[in-house]
C-alpha positions in Angstrom: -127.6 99.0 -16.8 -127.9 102.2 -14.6 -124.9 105.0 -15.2 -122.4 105.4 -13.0 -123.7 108.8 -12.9 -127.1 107.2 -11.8 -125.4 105.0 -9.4 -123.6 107.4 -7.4 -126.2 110.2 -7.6 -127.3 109.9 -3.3 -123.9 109.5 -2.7 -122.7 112.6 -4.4 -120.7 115.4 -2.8 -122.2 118.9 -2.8 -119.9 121.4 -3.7 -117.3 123.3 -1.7 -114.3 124.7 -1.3 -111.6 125.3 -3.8 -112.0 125.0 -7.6 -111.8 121.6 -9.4 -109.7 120.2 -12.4 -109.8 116.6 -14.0 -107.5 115.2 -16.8 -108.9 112.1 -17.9 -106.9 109.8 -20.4 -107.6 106.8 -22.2 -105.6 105.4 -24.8 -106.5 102.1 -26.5 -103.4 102.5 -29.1 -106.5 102.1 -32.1 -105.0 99.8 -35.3 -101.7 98.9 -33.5 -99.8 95.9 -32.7 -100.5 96.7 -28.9 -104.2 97.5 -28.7 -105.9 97.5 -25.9 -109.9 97.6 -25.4 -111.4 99.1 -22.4 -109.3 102.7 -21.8 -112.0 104.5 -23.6 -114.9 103.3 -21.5 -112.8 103.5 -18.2 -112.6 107.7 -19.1 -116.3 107.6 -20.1 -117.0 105.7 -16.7 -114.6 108.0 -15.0 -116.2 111.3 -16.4 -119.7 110.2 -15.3 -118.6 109.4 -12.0 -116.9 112.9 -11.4 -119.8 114.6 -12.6 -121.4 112.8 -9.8 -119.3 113.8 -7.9 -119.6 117.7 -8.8 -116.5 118.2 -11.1 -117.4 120.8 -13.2 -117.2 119.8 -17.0 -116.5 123.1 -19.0 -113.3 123.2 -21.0 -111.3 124.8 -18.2 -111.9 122.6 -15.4 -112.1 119.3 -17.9 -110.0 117.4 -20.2 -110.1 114.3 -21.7 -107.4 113.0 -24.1 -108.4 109.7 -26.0 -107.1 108.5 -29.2 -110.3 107.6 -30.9 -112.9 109.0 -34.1 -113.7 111.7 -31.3 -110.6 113.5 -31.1 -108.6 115.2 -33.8 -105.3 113.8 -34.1 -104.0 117.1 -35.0 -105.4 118.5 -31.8 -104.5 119.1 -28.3 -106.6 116.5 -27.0 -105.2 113.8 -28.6 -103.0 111.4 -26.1 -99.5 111.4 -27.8 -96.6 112.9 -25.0 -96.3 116.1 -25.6 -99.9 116.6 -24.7 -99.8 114.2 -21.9 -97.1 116.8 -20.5 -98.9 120.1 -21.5 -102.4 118.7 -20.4 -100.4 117.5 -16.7 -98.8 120.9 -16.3 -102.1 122.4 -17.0 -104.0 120.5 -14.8 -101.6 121.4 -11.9 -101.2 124.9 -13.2 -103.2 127.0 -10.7 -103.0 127.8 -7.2 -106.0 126.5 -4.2 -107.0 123.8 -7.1 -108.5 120.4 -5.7 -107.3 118.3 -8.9 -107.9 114.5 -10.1 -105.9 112.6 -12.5 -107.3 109.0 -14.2 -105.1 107.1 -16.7 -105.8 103.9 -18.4 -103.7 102.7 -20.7 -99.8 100.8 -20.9 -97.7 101.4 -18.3 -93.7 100.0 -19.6 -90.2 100.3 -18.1 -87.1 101.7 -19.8 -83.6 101.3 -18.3 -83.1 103.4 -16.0 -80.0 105.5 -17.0 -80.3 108.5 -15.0 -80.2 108.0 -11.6 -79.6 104.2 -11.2 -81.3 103.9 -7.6 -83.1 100.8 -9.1 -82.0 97.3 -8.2 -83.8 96.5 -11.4 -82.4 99.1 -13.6 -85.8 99.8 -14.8 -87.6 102.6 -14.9 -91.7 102.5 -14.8 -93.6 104.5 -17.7 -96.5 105.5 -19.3 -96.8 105.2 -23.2 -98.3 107.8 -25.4 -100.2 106.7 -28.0 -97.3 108.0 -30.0 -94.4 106.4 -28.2 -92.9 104.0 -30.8 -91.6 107.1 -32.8 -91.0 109.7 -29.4 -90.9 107.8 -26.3 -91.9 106.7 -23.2 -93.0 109.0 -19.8 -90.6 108.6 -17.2 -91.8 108.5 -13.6 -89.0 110.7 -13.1 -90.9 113.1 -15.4 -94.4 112.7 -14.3 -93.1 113.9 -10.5 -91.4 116.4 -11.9 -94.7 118.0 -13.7 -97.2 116.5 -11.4 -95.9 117.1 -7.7 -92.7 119.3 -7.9 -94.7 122.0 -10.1 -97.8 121.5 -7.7 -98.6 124.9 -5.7 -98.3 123.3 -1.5 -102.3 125.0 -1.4 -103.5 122.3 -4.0 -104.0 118.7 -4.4 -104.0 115.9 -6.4 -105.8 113.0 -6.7 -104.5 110.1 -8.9 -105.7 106.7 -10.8 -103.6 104.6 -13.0 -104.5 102.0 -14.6 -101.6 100.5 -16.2 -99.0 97.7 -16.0 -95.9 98.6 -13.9 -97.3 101.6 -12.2 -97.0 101.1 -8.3 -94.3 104.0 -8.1 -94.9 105.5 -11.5 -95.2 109.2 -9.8 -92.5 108.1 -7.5 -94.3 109.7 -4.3 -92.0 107.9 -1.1 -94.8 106.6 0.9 -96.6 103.2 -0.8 -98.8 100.8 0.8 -100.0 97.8 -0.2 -103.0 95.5 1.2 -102.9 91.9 1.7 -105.2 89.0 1.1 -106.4 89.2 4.6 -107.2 93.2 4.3 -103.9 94.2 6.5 -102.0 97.3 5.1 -98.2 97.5 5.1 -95.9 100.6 3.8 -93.0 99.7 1.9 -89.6 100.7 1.7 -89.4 104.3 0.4 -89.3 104.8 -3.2 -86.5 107.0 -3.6 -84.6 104.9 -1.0 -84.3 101.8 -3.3 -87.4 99.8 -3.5 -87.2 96.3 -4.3 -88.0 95.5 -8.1 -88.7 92.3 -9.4 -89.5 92.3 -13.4 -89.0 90.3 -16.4 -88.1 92.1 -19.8 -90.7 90.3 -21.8 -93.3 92.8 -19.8 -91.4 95.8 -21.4 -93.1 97.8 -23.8 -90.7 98.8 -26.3 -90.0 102.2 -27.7 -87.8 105.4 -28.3 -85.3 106.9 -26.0 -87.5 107.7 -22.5 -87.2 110.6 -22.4 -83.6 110.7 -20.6 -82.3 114.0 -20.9 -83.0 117.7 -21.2 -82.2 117.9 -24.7 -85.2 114.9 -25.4 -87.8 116.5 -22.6 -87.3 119.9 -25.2 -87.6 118.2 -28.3 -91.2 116.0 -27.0 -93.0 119.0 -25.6 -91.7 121.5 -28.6 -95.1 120.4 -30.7 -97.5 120.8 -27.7 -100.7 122.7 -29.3 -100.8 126.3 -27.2 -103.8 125.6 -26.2 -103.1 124.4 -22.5 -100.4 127.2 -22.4 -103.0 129.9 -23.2 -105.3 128.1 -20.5 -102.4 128.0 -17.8 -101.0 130.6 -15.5 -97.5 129.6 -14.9 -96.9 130.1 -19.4 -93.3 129.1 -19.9 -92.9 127.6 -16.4 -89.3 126.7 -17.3 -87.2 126.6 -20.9 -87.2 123.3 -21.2 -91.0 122.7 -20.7 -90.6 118.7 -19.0 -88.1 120.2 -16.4 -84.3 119.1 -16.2 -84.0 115.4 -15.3 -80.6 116.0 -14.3 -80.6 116.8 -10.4 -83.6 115.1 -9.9 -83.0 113.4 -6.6 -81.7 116.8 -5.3 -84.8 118.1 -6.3 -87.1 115.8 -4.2 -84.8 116.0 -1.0 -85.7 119.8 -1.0 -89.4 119.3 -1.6 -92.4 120.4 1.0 -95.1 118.1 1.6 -98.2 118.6 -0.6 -101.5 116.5 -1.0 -100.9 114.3 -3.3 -102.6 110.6 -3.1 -102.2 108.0 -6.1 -103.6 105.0 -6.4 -102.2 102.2 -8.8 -103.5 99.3 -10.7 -100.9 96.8 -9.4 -97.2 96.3 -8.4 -94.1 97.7 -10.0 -93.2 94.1 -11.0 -97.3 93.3 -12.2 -99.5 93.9 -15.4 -102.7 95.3 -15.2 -105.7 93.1 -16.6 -107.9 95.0 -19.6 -111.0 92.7 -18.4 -114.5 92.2 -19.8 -117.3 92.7 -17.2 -120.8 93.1 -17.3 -120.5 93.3 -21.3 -117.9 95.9 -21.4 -114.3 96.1 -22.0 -112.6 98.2 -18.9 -109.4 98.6 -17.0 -109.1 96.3 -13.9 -108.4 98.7 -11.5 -110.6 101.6 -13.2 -113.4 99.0 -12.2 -112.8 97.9 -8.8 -111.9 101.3 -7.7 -115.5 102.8 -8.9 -117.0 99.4 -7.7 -115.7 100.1 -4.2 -117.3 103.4 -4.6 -120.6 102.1 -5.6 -120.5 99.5 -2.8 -119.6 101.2 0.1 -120.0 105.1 -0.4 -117.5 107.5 -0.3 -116.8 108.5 3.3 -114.4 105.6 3.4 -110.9 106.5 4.4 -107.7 106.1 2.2 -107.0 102.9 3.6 -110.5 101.4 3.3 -110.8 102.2 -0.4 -107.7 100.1 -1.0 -108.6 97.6 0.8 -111.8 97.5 -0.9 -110.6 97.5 -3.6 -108.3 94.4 -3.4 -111.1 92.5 -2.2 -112.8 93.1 -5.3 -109.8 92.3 -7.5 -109.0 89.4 -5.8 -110.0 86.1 -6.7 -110.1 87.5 -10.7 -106.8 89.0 -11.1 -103.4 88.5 -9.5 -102.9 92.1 -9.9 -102.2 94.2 -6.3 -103.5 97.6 -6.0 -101.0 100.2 -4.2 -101.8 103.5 -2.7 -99.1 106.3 -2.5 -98.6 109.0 -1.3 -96.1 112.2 -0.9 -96.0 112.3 3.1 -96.8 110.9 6.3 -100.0 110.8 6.5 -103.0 109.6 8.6 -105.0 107.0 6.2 -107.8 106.8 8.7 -109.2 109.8 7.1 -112.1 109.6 4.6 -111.1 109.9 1.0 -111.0 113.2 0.0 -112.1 114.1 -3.5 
């Protein structure tokens, strides 16, 4: 079977413009109750596509965090939260940067004790590979050190591949396709989306990260080595960023570019399917297939829809695309 960096190789973008960064993570949560079985092949799928794509793949413009024989536990590669965070803050870390974020692996939900704009009272989450002993990534969080800590010159790009993640960055503007192809935006995020989910979906584990004194004591055993490779070093004391004041915090935001695409609803798990012979995220695979199918000068709206298409009729799962402003989806899909 040809590699994806075979496959997209005529459809490859030459390079231009402002510097690339990619933070690839794929956490299969190895010898636990949880395990999963394709979030290591949907990074390796992932990395051959952006090198296809012209991503540069030295050590300061790549990272990949797995939790497998190839990466020291001890080291900062390896996908436990606090170098999740440092990794993020990293990848955002520089002015001009065109930047692309892939994660495969369990998305959860934690009660949402903060800020209680929830109907649910759930929170959406990714899981470290450590997150029975330290705790779950709040979405709260993950804006925080993903958009709010963005330079307004840069942008981000992001995949997620995980259950519960259709406002897991919590960007205000989400869309969602139908069976018949037609796009509809949904209420904003902030604003009090509706939530339907059932506990039994929840994974389980540690405090979520809930307040300043937790966000301190997660990122206190992040390895230096993203800090050494990142300009902003000691961005703020507490490393994660207060959660307290959040919502204050996004009313005062500018726009910036940031575009996320999600495996399936807030209320939805994400399949880990077998196809072709391999074991791979749902949405990893339909959103490369869409890629492969119909090229890359599709616009925002066209890869989502696309990539429903392809989901549907094997999974129930509903792709989402966010974003962190108004913006024309017409536009082809900017890498």
């Amino acid at each position: 079977m040809p590699s994806y960096e075979e496959e997209y190789e005529e459809r490859a973008i030459p390079p231009r413009g402002p510097r690339r960064k990619s933070l690839m993570i794929g956490i299969n949560y190895v010898g636990s109750q949880h395990a999963l079985q394709g979030c290591h092949q949907d990074v390796s799928n992932m990395q051959e596509f952006l090198t296809a794509m012209n991503y540069p793949t030295d050590q300061r413009s790549q990272v990949i965090m797995r939790d497998d024989s190839r990466t020291d536990p001890r080291g900062a590669f390896w996908p436990n939260g606090h170098n999740i965070i440092a990794a993020m803050q990293w990848l955002v870390s520089e002015p001009g940067t065109t930047n692309f974020l892939h994660y495969s692996g369990h998305g959860g939900q934690v009660p949402d004790d903060e800020d209680n704009y929830r109907s649910t009272g759930l929170d959406d989450t990714i899981v470290p590979v450590d997150f029975e002993t330290r705790g779950q990534i709040r979405s709260g969080i993950l804006h925080h050190n993903l958009v709010t800590a963005m330079p307004r010159n840069s942008s981000l790009f992001i995949i997620f591949d995980c259950c519960h993640s259709g406002s897991a960055v919590e960007l205000p503007f989400v869309y969602r396709s139908d069976s018949e192809g037609n796009v509809s935006m949904l209420s904003n995020v902030k604003m009090g989306i509706q939530l339907v989910s059932e506990a039994s979906n929840l994974i389980q584990g540690g405090y979520g990260m809930n307040s300043v004194r937790e966000g301190q004591h997660l990122l206190a055993g992040a390895t230096s080595f993203f800090r050494s490779l990142t300009h902003r070093e000691e961005q703020d004391q507490h490393g994660l960023g207060q959660a307290e004041g959040f919502a204050e915090e996004y009313r005062d935001e500018g726009p910036r570019s940031v575009f996320m695409y999600s495996g399936c609803r807030d209320d939805q798990t994400s399949a880990d399917a077998a196809i072709a012979g391999s074991h791979v995220g749902a949405m990893s695979w339909a959103f490369l297939e869409s890629i492969k199918q119909f090229g890359t000068g599709q616009s925002y709206l066209q890869v989502l829809q696309n990539t429903r298409q392809i989901l549907q009729g094997r999974y129930t799962q509903v792709p989402q695309l966010s974003v962190d402003a108004e913006t024309d989806l017409n536009y082809p899909m900017m890498l």
